[in-house]
C-alpha angles and dihedrals in degrees: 000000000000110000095198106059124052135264118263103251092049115147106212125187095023095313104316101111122041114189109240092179154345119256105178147299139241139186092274106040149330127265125217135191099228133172120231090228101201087062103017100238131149127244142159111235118202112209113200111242129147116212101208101048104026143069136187120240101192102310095330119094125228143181111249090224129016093245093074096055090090094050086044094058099054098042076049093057091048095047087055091048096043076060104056089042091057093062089053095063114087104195122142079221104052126078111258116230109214098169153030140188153139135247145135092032082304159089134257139181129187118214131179114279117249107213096207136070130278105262086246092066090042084056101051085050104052111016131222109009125227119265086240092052100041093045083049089056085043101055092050096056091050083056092060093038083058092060095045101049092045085059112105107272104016123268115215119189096206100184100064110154140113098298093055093050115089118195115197127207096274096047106257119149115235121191109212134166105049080179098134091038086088095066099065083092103040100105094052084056092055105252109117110165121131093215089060086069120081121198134155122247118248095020105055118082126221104271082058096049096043089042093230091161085181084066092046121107149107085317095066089059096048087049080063095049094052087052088047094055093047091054097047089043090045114020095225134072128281118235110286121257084262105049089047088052090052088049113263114156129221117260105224125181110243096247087060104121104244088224084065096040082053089045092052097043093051090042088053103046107141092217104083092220090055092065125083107266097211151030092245099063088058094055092048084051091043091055096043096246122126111278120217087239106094085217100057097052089052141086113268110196108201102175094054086032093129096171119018084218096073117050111205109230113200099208099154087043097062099039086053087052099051085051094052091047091049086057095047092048090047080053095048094046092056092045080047090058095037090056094041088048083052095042091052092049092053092056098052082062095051096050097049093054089044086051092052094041085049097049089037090054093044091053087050091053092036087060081042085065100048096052087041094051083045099050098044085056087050081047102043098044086048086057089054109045112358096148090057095046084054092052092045083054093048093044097048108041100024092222116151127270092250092058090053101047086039080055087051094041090052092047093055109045099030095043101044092069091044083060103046095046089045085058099054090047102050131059109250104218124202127048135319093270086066110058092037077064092057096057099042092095091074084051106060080047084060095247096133111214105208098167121033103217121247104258119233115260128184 
């Protein structure tokens, strides 16, 4: 059993808040799944402990010499008011403090549950992380470090990496644990020693690890997000601080975008001037516009970098290369015209021979017309007196009754298909009336027509 955590069961704050679990602990205190017992909700509750001066007698916490008491008590004080300034940060991604007490010789502070898993654990279950989805992570937490550095004076959150980052189920990206945020004004309170600062290796920059609080600043915080997103984008650290000042390059994989590789490097400077200053100027990077920050509209050559001191800017180079660009796209324009003066007169010859084929085809149809007009009067005068018509030709030509009969048969039976491919092959114009006329003549033969075909149309 772990001697330095409580028990589940716990009552905390006279019996509001009972600890369902322990979720986890960090150098400067334990958190706790607890239930707010008068409505039933759900928190996470963040007892301050710190691991290295204090120990637990029964519930209540204690220093383990006298000597720390003093160091105790001030942590004490800013956890307290890490406390009060987190209620004051209104960030859909950061954790909302809604109370704080104290209890047990201690401090607590009860913050919104986030029903999810740390990044780090999200990590170690699934591995590198997309560009789309790290850059995703990435633009949510600039958003809360925006809030917090616009508070009076700036509040600056010093421990980002994978384990203070919460993800919920839907994906969205939560900063906890402002713990070490409190230390940025530790030096202007008197209290100077290094041990007193807690950072993480691999993601703190100089100024963090040698406690230089006059260095310290919005881009410390942005050195850590560059970490952060190296690590997202990598699974594994980024050279140390140290080893970037000596000279030590990133290892990238080679699908790494080179945009990103740019973003991280300049992120990461170890020069705190080299870094962006704002928020602002990486989102101006992210978007692709110019950012305020001289570096971060230049040229940053990783592969010839000697000393990650000295950034090499490439100012003749780039103003070759507009020059050259201006004379390509003069070049291009004038291909462009050539091709359109050659387009247009393609299709003047096109439309001419359309025009003719068209013409060509309409007189054809026109003629269609005529023989078919003829030959529907022939056909309609034959229905309605067709014995009489027999008896005029007989009259008339003498011919035998055979001949006559043989013209009629042919008529009928000849120019009853003529009719009916004409009229496939022509567009019927008028209503539909009309073309239902024209095919009553199969009808009276006792062909139905159910469906009068669609006529052919160019």
């Amino acid at each position: 059993m772990n001697n330095n955590i409580l028990p589940i069961g716990t009552f905390l704050n006279d019996g509001a808040y009972r600890i369902e679990e322990h979720l986890g602990s960090g150098g400067f205190g334990n958190t706790y799944k607890v239930t707010h017992v008068p409505s039933g909700k759900i928190f996470a509750a963040k007892e301050f402990f710190k691991s290295d001066i204090n120990l637990r007698v029964g519930n209540t916490v204690t220093v383990s010499v006298p000597s720390n008491n003093a160091t105790f008590e001030s942590f004490k004080k800013k956890f307290v008011k890490e406390a009060q300034r987190m209620k004051t940060l209104n960030s859909q991604h950061i954790v909302r403090c809604t109370d704080v007490f104290p209890e047990n010789g201690t401090y607590y502070y009860v913050m919104d549950f986030i029903d999810g898993e740390s990044l780090q654990a999200y990590i170690n279950r699934v591995g590198k992380l997309s560009k789309e989805k790290a850059l995703s992570i990435f633009e949510q937490l600039l958003e809360a470090l925006q809030v917090a550095h616009s508070q009076t004076p700036q509040l600056y959150h010093l421990d980002i990496k994978p384990a203070n980052i919460m993800l919920d189920k839907k994906g969205n990206a939560y900063l906890i644990d402002f713990g070490a945020s409190k230390l940025s004004s530790i030096e202007r309170e008197g209290v100077t020693s290094t041990s007193l600062l807690a950072y993480s290796k691999g993601y703190a920059p100089s100024e963090l690890i040698e406690a230089n609080f006059s260095r310290i600043g919005p881009w410390t915080d942005f050195y850590e997000m560059g970490a952060l997103l190296y690590y997202m984008l990598m699974k594994k650290l980024p050279p140390t601080s140290s080893d970037l000042t000596n000279g030590e390059d990133f290892s990238f994989s080679v699908n790494t975008d080179r945009d990103i590789q740019n973003l991280i490097v300049w992120l990461m400077q170890p020069g705190t001037k080299k870094r962006p200053q704002a928020v602002k100027e990486i989102r101006a990077y992210l978007i692709g516009h110019e950012a305020t920050s001289s570096v971060a509209t230049e040229t940053i050559t990783i592969q010839h970098r000697q000393n990650l001191n000295e950034i090499t800017i490439i100012e003749e180079k780039k103003r070759r290369t507009t020059a050259s660009r201006n004379t390509h796209y003069s070049q291009q324009k004038e291909t462009k015209y050539n091709k359109q003066n050659f387009s247009i007169d393609n299709s003047f010859i096109s439309k001419l021979k359309r025009t003719a084929k068209i013409c060509l085809v309409y007189s054809v149809m026109n003629l269609a017309r005529l023989i078919v007009a003829i030959f529907l009067i022939i056909y309609a005068l034959f229905l309605v007196a067709w014995p009489f018509c027999i008896a005029a030709i007989l009259a008339a030509t003498g011919c035998s009754e055979d001949i006559v009969s043989l013209f009629f048969g042919i008529l009928i039976f000849v120019w009853l298909p003529i009719v009916f491919v004409f009229s496939l092959l022509i567009k019927i114009e008028g209503n539909e009336e009309q073309k239902k006329w024209l095919f009553r003549p199969f009808a009276i033969l006792g062909k139905k027509i159910e469906n009068i075909p669609k006529q052919f149309s160019i």
